[in-house]
Biotite code that builds the C-alpha atoms (Angstrom):
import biotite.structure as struc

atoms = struc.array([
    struc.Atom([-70.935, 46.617, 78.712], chain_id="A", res_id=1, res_name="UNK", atom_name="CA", element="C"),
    struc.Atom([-69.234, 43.482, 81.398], chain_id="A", res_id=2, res_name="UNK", atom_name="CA", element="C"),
    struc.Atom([-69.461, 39.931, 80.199], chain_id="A", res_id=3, res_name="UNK", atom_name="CA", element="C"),
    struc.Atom([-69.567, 38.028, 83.229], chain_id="A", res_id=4, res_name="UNK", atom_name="CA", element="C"),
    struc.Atom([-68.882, 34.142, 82.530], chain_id="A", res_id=5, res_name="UNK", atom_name="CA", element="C"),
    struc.Atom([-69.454, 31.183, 85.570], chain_id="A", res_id=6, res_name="UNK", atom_name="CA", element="C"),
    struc.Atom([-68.083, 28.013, 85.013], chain_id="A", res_id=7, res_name="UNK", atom_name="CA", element="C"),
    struc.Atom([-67.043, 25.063, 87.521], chain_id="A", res_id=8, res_name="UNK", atom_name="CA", element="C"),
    struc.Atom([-70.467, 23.797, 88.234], chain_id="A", res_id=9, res_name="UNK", atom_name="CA", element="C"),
    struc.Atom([-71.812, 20.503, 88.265], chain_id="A", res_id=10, res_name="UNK", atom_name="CA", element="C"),
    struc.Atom([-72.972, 17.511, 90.633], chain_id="A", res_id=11, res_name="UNK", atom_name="CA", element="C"),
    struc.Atom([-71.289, 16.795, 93.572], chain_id="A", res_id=12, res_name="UNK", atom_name="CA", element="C"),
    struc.Atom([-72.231, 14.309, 96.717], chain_id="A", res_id=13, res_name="UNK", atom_name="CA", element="C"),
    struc.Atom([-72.988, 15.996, 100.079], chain_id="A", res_id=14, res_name="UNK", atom_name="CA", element="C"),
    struc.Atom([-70.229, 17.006, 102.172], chain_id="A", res_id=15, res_name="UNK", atom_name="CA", element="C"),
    struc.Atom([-67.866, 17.579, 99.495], chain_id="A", res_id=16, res_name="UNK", atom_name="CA", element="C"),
    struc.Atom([-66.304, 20.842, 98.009], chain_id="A", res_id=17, res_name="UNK", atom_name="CA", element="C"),
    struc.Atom([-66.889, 22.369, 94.542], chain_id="A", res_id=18, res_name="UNK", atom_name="CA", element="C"),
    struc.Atom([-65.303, 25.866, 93.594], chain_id="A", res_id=19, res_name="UNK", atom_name="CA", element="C"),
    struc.Atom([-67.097, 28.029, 91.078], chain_id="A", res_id=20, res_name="UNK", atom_name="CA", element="C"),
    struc.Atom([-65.710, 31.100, 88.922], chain_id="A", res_id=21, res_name="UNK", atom_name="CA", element="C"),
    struc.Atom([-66.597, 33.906, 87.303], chain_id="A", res_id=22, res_name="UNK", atom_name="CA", element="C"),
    struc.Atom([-64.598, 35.679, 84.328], chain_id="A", res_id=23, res_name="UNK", atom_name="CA", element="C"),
    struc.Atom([-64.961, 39.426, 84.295], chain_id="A", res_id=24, res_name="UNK", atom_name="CA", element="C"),
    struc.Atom([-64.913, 41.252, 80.805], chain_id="A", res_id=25, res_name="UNK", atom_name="CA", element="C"),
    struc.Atom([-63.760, 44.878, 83.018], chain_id="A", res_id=26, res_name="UNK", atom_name="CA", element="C"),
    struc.Atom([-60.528, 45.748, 82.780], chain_id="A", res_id=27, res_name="UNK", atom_name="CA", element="C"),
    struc.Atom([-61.024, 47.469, 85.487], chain_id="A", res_id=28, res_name="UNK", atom_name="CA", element="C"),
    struc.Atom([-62.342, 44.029, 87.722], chain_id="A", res_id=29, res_name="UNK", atom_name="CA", element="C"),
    struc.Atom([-60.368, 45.401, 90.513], chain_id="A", res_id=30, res_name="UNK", atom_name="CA", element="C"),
    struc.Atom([-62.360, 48.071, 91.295], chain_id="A", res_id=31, res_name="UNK", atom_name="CA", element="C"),
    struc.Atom([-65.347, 46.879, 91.757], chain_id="A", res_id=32, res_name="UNK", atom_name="CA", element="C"),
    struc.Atom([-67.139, 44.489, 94.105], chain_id="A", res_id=33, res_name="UNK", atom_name="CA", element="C"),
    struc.Atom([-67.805, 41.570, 92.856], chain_id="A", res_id=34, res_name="UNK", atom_name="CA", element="C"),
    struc.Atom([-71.254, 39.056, 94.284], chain_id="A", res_id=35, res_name="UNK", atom_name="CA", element="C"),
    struc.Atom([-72.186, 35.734, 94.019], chain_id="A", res_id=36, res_name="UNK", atom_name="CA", element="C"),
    struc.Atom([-76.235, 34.724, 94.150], chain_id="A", res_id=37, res_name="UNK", atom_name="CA", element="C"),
    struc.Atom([-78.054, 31.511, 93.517], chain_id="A", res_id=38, res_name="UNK", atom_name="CA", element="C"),
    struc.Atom([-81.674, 30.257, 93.011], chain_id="A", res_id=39, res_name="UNK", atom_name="CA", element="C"),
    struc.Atom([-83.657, 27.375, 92.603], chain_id="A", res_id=40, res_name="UNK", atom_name="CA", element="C"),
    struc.Atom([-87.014, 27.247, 90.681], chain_id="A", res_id=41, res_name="UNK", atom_name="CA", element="C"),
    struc.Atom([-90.107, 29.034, 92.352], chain_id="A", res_id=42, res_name="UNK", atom_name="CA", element="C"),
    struc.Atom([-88.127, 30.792, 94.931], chain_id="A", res_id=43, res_name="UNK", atom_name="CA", element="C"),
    struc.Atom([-86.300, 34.278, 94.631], chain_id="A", res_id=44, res_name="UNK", atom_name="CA", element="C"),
    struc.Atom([-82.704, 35.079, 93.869], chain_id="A", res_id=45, res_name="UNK", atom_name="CA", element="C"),
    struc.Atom([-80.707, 35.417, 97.033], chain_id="A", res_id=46, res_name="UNK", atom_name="CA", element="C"),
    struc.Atom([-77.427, 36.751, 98.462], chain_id="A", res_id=47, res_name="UNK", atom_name="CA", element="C"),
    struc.Atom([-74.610, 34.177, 98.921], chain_id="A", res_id=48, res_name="UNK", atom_name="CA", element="C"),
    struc.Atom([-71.384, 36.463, 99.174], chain_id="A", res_id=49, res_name="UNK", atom_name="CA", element="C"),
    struc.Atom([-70.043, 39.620, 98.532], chain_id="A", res_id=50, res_name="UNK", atom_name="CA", element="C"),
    struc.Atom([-66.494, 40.291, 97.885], chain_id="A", res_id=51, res_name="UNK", atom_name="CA", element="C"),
    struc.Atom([-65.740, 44.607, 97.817], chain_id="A", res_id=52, res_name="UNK", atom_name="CA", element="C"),
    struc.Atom([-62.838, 46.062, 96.053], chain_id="A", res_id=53, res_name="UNK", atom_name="CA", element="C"),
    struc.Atom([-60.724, 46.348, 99.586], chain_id="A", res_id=54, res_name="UNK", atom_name="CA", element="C"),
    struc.Atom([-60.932, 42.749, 100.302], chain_id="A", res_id=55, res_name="UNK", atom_name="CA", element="C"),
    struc.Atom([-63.853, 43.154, 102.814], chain_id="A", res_id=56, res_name="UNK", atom_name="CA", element="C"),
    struc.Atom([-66.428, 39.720, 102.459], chain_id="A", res_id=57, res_name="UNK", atom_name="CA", element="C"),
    struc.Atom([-69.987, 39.438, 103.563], chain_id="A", res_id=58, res_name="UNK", atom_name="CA", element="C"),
    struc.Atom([-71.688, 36.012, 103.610], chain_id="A", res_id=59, res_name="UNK", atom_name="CA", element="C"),
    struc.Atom([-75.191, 34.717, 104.117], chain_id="A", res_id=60, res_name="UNK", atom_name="CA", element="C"),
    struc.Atom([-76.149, 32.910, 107.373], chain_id="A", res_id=61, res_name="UNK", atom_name="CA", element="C"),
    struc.Atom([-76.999, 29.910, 105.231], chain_id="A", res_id=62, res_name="UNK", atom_name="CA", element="C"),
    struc.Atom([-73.050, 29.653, 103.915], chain_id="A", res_id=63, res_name="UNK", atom_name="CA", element="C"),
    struc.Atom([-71.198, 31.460, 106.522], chain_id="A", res_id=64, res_name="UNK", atom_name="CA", element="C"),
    struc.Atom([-68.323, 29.382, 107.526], chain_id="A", res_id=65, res_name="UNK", atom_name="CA", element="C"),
    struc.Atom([-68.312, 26.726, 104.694], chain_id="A", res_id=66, res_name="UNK", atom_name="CA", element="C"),
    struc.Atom([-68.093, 29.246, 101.887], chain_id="A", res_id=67, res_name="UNK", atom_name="CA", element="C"),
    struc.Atom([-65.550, 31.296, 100.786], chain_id="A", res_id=68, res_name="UNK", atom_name="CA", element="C"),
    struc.Atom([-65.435, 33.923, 98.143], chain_id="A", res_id=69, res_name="UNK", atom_name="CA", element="C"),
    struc.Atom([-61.910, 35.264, 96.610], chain_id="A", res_id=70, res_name="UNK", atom_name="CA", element="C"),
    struc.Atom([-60.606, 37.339, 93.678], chain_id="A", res_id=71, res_name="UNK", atom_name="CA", element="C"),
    struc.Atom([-57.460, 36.968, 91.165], chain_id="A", res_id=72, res_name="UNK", atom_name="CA", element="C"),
    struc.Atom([-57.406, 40.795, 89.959], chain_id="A", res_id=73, res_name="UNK", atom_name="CA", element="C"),
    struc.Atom([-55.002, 39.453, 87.282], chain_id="A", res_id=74, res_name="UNK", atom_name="CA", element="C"),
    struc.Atom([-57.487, 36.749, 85.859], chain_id="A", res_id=75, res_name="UNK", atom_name="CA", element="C"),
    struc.Atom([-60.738, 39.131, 85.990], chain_id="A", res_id=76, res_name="UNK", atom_name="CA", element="C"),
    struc.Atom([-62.031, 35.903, 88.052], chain_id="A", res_id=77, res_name="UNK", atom_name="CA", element="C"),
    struc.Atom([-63.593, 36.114, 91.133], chain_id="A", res_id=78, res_name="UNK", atom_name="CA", element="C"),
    struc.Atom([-64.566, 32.530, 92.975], chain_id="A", res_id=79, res_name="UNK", atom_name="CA", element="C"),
    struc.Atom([-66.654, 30.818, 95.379], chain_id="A", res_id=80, res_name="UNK", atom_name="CA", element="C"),
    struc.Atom([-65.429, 27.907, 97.159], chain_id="A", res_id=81, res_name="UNK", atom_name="CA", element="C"),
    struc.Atom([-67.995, 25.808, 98.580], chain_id="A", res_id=82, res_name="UNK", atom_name="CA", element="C"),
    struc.Atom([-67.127, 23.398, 101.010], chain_id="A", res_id=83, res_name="UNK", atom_name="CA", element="C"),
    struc.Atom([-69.224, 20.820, 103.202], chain_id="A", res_id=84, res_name="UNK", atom_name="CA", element="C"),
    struc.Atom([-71.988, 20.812, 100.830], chain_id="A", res_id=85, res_name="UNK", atom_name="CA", element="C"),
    struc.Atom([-75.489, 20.172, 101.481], chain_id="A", res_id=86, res_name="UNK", atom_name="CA", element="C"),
    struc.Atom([-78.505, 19.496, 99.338], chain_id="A", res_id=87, res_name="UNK", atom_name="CA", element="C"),
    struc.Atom([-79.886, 22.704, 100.566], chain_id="A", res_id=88, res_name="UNK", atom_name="CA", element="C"),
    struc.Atom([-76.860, 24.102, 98.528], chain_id="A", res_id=89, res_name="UNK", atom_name="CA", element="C"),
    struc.Atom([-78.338, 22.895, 95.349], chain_id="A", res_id=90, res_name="UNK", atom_name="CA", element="C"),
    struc.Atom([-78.499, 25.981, 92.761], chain_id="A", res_id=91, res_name="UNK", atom_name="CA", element="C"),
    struc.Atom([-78.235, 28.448, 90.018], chain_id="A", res_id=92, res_name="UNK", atom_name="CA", element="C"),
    struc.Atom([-75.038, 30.113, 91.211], chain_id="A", res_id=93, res_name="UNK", atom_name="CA", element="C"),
    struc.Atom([-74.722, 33.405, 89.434], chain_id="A", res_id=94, res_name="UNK", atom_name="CA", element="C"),
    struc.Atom([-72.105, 36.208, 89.314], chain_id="A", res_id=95, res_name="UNK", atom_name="CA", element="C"),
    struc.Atom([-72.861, 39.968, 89.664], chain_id="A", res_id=96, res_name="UNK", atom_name="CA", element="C"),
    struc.Atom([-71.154, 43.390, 89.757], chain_id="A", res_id=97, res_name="UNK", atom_name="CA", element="C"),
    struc.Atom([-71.701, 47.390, 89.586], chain_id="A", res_id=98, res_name="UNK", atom_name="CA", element="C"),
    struc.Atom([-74.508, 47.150, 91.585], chain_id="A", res_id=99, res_name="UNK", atom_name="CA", element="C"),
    struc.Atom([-76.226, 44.415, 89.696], chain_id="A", res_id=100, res_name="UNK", atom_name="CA", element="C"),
    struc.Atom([-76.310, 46.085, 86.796], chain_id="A", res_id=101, res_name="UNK", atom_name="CA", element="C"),
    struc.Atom([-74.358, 43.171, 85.154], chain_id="A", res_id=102, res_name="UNK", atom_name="CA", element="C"),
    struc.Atom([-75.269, 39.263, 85.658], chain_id="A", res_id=103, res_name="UNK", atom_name="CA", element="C"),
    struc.Atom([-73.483, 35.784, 84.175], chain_id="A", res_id=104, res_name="UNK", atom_name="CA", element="C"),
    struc.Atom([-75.439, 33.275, 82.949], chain_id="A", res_id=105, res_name="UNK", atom_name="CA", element="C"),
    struc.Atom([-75.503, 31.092, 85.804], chain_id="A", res_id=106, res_name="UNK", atom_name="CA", element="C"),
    struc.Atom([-73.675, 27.667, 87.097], chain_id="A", res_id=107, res_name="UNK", atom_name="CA", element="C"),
    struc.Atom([-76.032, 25.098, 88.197], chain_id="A", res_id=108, res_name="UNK", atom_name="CA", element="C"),
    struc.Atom([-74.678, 23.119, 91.462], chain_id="A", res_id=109, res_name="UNK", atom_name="CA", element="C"),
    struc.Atom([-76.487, 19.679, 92.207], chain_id="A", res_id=110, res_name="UNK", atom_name="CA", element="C"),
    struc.Atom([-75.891, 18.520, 95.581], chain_id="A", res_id=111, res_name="UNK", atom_name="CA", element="C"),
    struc.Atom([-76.938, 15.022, 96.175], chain_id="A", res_id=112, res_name="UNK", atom_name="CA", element="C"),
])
């Protein structure tokens, strides 16, 4: 079983940058690639960034060019920095891996 842990959420005024993390319980973090998701009430879960095992990213439409996700193999911790914020950024941000088998509790973002 992977413990996934977010932190570095919070509320933040538009146009400024937060960076979110998540803590990886697999010793074996490096392997895998790693995504990052959000979701506000009444709407679905959706796709924010991917981050694969050989360094390759994938972003959304919605965050391409003011997000960016990175890794630190040797702190289990993949992050999301998010910069130029809007309101439309406002979130759950959650952390996935292993093909979404395993989820983190979430980080909520409030952009206002």
């Amino acid at each position: 079983h992977v413990q996934l842990v977010e932190s570095g959420g919070g509320s933040i005024q538009v146009g400024r940058s937060l960076t979110v993390a998540c803590r990886s319980s697999n010793v074996r973090f490096g392997r895998y690639c790693m995504g990052w998701f959000r979701q506000v009430p009444g709407k679905e879960r959706e796709g924010v960034a991917t981050l694969a095992d050989d360094g390759k990213t994938a972003y959304a439409d919605s965050v391409k060019g003011r997000f960016r996700v990175f890794r630190d193999n040797a702190k289990n911790t993949v992050y999301l920095q998010m910069n130029s914020l809007k309101p439309e950024d406002t979130a759950v941000y959650y952390c996935t891996t292993q093909g979404f088998e395993y989820w983190g509790q979430g980080t909520q973002v409030t952009v206002s």
